[in-house]
N, C-alpha and C positions, 0 to 999 in steps of 0.2 A: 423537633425541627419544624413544625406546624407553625404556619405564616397563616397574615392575614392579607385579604386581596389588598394592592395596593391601588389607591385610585388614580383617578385620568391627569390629577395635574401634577403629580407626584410621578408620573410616567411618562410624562410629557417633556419637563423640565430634567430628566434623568441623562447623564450621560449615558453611550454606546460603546459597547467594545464587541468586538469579533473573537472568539474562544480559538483554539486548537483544534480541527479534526478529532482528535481525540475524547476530545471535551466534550464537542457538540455531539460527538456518539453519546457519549452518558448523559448529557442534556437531553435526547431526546429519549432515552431511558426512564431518567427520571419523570420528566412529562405524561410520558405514557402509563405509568403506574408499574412497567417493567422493573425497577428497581426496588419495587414494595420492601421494606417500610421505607424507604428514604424517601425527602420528600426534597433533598435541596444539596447543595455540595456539603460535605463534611467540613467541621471546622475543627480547631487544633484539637479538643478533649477528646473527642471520637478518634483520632487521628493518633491518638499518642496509646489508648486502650485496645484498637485495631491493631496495631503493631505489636504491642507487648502479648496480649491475648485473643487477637481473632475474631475481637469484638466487640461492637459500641460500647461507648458510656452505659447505655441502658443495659447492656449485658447481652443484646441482641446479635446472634453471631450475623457475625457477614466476614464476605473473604477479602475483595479489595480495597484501598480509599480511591473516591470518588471524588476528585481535586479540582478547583478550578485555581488557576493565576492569573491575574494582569498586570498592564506596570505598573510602575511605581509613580508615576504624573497622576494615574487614574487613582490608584490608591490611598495616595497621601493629602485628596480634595473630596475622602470622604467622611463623612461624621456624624456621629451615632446619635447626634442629638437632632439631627435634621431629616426627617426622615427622605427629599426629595436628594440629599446629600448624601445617603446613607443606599441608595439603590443603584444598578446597572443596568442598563438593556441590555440583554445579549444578544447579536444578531448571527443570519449565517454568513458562511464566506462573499456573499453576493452583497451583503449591508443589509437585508430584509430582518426584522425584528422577529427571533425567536418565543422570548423567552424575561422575565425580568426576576435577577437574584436580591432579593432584600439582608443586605449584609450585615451580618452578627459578629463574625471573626474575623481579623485581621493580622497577617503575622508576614516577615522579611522571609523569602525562602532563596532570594540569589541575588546578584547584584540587579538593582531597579526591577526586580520581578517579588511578586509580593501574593501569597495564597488569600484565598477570601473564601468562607463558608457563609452558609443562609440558604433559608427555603426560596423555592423557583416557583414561578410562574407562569402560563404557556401566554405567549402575542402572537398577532398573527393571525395566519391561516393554515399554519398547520405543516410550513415544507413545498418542496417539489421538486423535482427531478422524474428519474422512470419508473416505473412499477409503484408510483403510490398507491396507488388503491391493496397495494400486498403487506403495507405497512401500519396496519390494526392494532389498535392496543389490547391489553389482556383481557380487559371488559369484553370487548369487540367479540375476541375471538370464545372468551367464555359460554358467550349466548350462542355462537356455531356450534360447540360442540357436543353431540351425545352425550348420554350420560355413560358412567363404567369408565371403564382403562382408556386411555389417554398414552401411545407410545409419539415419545417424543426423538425426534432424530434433526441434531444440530447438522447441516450439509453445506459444509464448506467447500466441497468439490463435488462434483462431477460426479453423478450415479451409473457406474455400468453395473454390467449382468452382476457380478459377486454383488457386490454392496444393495442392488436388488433383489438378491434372492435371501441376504441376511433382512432386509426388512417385510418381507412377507412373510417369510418362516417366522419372527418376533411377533407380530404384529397377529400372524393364526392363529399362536400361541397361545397369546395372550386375550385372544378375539377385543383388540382396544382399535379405537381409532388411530390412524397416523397425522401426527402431528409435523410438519415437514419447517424447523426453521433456517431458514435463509440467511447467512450474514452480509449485510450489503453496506459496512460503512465503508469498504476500501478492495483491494486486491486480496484474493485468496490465497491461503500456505504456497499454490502454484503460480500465482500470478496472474488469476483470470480475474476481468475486470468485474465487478458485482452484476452488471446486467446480465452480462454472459452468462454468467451463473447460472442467473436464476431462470433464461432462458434453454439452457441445459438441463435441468432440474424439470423444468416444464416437458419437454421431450420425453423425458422419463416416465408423465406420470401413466401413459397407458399400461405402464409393466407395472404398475405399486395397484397397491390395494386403495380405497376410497380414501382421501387424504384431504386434509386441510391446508394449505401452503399460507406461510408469514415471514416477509421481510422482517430485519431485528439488524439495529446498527450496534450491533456486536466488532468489536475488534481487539485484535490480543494483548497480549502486556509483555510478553517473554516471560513469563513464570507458569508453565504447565501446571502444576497443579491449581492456583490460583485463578488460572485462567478458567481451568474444566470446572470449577467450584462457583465462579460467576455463572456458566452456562446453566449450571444446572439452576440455581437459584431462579434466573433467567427462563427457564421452559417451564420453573413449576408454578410463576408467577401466570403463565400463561394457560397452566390446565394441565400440562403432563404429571403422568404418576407414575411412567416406567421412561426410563431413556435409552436408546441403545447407544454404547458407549462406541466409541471411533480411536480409542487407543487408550484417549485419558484417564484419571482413575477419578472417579466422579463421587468414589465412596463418602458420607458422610456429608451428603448436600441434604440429604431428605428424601429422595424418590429412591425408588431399584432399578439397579440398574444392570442393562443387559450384557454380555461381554460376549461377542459372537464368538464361537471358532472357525477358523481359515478352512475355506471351502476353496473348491478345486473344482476347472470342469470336467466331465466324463466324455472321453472322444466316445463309447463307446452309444451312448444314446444324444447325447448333446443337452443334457442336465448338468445344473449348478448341485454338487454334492459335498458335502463331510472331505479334507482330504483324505484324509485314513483310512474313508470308507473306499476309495479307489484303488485299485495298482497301480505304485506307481510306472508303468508302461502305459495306462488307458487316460493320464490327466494332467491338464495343463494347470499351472497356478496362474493366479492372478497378475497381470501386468506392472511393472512399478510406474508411480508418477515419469518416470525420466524414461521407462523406456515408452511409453504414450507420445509423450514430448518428442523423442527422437523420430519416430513413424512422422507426426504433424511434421517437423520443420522439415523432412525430406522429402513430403508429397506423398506417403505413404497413406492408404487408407485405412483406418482402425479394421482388425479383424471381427466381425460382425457377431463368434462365439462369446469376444469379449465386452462389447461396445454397443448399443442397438444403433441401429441406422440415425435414426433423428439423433440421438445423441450426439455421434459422430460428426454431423453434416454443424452441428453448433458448434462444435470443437475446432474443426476445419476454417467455418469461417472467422471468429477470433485469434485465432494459430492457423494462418496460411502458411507453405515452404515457406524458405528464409528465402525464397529468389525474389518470392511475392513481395516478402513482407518492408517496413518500411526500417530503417535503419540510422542509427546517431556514430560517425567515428569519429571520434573525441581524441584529437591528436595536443599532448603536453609538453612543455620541457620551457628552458631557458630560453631568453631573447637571442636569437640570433643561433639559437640550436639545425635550425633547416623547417621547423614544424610547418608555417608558412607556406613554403615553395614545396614540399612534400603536399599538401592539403590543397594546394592548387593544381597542381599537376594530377593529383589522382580525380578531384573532381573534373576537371576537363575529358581526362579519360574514359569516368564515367558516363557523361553527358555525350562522346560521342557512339556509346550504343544506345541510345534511344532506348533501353529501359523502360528506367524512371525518371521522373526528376527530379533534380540534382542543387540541394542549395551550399551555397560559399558562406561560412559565417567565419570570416576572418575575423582577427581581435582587432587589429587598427580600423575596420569598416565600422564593424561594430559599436567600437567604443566613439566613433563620430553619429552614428545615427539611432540602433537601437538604446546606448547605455550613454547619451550624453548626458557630461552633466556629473558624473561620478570622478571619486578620485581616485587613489592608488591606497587607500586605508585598507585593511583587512577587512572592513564591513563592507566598504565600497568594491571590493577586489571578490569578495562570496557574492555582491549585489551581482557583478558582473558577467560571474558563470553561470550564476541562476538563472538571467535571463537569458543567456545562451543557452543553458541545458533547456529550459521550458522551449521557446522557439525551435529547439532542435529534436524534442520528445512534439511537439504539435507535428512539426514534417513529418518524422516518423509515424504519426498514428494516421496521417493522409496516406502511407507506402510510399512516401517519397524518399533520399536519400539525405540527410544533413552532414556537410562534413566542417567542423568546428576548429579551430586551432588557438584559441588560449593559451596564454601560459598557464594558470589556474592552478598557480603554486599551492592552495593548501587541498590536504585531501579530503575535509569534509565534502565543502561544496562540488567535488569531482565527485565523490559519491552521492551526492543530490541531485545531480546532470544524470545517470546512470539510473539510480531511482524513476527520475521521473521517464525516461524514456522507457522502461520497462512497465512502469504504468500504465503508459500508452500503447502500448502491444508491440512496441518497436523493439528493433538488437541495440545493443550496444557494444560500442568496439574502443576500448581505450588502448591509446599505441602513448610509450613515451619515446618521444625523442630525447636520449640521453647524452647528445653531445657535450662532454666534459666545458665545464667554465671557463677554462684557459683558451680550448676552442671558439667556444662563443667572443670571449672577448675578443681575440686575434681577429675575427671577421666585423663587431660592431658596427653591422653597416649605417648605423643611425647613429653613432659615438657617444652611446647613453650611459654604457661602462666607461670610457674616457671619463665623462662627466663626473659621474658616481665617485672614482676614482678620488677625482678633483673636488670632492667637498660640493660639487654644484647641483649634484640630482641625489633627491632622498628617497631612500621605501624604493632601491631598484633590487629587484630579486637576484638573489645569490651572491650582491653582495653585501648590503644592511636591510634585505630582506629576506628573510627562508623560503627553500623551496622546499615540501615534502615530497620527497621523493614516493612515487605511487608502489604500493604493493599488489594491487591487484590488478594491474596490466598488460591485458592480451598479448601486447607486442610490444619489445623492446628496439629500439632504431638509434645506434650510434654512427652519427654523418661525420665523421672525423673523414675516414676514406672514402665513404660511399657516395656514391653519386645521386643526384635526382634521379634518376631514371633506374639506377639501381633498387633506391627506398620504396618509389612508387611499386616496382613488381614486386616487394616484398608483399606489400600490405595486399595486392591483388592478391597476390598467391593465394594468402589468409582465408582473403573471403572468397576464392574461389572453392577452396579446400573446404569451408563451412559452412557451402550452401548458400550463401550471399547473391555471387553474383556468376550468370552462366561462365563456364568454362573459356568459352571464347574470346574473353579476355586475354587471356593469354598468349 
């Protein structure tokens, strides 16, 4: 897979394309020497011997393919005989020039989407964002580290007291260095955002032993074992020779690996111990993700046995109460369902505690100012929640309040809304308004079902257009009998009940 540099006017004249998140995590993988031996995306021969047996052409095990795609506009104007024809820029999401792939393999994998393999290049400067200076390549960090044992600990969340007392016990053990890596190409198993992380992480280190700390735009696949089988390959590329493992089973990457046992605190001295080695009458276990989470969003302070202070206070400020926190409620349903006049009424409600504040993203305002310009297609109709859910995950990550009202008939893009406001450290509150269609029609206040009816309006939902009906919807609201003023104290209830918004609402 060894390329040769490609010159300045051959990358000059190259077209541009923007990869996947995903992509650009293994892009900047590959670059750094993190993915040793690979030297560029795989193309279909690797791709066909990795499936069947787990390992390149060359015989070279590796655990996942390493893919890039673009369309097929881009694909189909390039050619093998040209070389300035035959290459890509890659840039990042901003249009800044990564990276440039010299393409060997070319193959259809979906409609207008088309795979491309060939060794990589780095352009550029190298990135940006926060904690750069933490994101060292293997070289880098090779010349850091001591010589001997090397423990490595992948820390995708949050170190308290257990999880620090299993890496000093490891790490005495073994008298190795700690190797501390950081995943920061997205949201954690919990949902903290990468900075936070690593911010968290950093509070921790006066309880670790002498430790080297490295950003690595590590991000998962859904396949556990695959995925713990990347990491490791991943830390040993880095210098680690023991790893301590965090649940996965990592066997058969090449390093050893540690598998702690579940420690317990002792009420009885205030040490992290064995649990077996306690009664149990004298010890508390470990906290779970959710019930941490539970303590944050109530204003609860972490138990300080469990938590060290600095930790804590990172945790706090990222995860304020939900009274604090900033919030998306994503009201659905049919035209003429209520969602509307429900969505306005509770935002005025809102707005007059002085709180927070309080935006209106109606779909008729909307679609004249934010999303002009779009139509009623199915690409154009996901365009249109998209930019609602982003605008209403932006409010949300200021702690203000967004209340949205689309129809936003299909359920992908309503889980893309949802997404991204939990990205932003915001809630999310999906309500559907399920007023039945015969209701809807009955009121048409805009005579759009008339229309429809009559052959004159196409693509109207529910009735030559689907609506998916949501399955994961916090709250259901049938306005058949109910009133505005009935629906609105529903949803107050909701969020009074969940910490949202103070009781006094009521």
């Amino acid at each position: 897979m060894n390329g040769s540099v490609l010159p300045e006017d051959v990358l000059r004249d190259a077209p541009s394309f923007t990869p996947r998140p995903y992509e650009l995590a293994d892009l900047e993988l590959l670059l750094s020497g993190a993915y040793t031996p690979l030297t560029g995306f795989l193309g279909r021969e690797d791709l066909a011997t990795l499936t069947r047996q787990g390992r390149l052409a060359d015989g070279t095990p590796w655990p996942v393919p390493v893919t890039l795609e673009i369309p097929g506009e881009l694909a189909r104007n390039l050619d093998a005989a040209d070389p300035a024809r035959r290459t890509v820029v890659l840039t990042d999401l901003e249009g800044a020039p990564v990276a440039a792939i010299e393409v060997t393999d070319v193959w259809q994998t979906g409609e207008n989407r088309f795979g491309v393999g060939g060794p990589v290049q780095p352009l550029g400067d190298g990135g940006h964002g926060p904690f750069q200076r933490l994101r060292r390549t293997p070289a880098e960090v090779s010349g850091l580290l001591p010589p001997g044992r090397v423990l490595g600990v992948i820390a995708d969340r949050p170190l308290h007291r257990p999880q620090l007392a299993q890496i000093a016990h490891a790490a005495r053990t073994l008298a190795a260095h700690l190797l501390i890596l950081i995943p920061v190409s997205g949201p954690g198993p919990d949902g903290l955002p990468p900075e936070a992380l690593v911010r968290s992480i950093f509070a921790a280190r006066d309880r670790m032993p002498p430790a080297t700390v490295v950003a690595v735009p590590l991000l998962t696949r859904g396949d556990e074992m695959r995925d713990a089988l990347l990491r490791a390959r991943v830390a040993q590329s880095y210098g680690v020779t023991h790893v301590l493992s965090t649940g996965e089973s990592l066997a058969g990457a090449g390093l050893r690996v540690l598998v702690p046992r579940e420690l317990a605190y002792d009420n009885r001295d205030g040490q992290w111990r064995w649990r077996d080695d306690i009664p149990p009458r004298n010890r508390r276990l470990a906290m779970s993700p959710a019930e941490i989470d539970d303590l944050l969003d109530r204003g609860f302070p972490l138990p300080e046995w469990h938590t060290p202070p600095a930790v804590a206070k990172e945790l706090a400020r990222v995860r304020p109460p939900r009274r604090q926190r900033g919030l998306v409620v994503f009201f659905t349903g049919l035209s003429g369902s209520g969602k509307s006049t429900i969505a306005r009424n509770l935002a005025d409600t809102l707005r007059e505690t002085g709180e927070r504040t309080v935006t209106l993203l109606d779909g008729d305002i909307v679609r004249r100012e934010l999303t002009a310009g779009l139509g009623f297609s199915k690409a154009d109709r996901d365009r249109n929640v998209r930019r609602i859910g982003w605008v209403g995950a932006e409010v949300g990550r200021h702690r203000g309040v967004a209340v949205a009202c689309p129809i936003a008939p299909y359920d992908a893009a309503r889980k893309a809304a949802r997404r991204m406001a939990i990205e932003a450290g915001a809630g999310f509150l999906l309500v559907h308004v399920a007023t039945p269609l015969e209701v809807c029609e009955q009121r048409d206040r805009k005579g759009l079902y008339a229309r429809a009816r009559a052959g004159q309006l196409r693509g109207m939902t529910g009735i030559d257009d689907p609506y998916e009906e949501p399955s994961d919807a916090e709250m259901t609201i049938d306005t058949t009998t109910m009133t505005v003023v009935e629906a609105v104290e529903l949803v107050l209830a909701y969020l009074v009940e969940n910490g949202w918004v103070e009781p006094k609402l009521t």
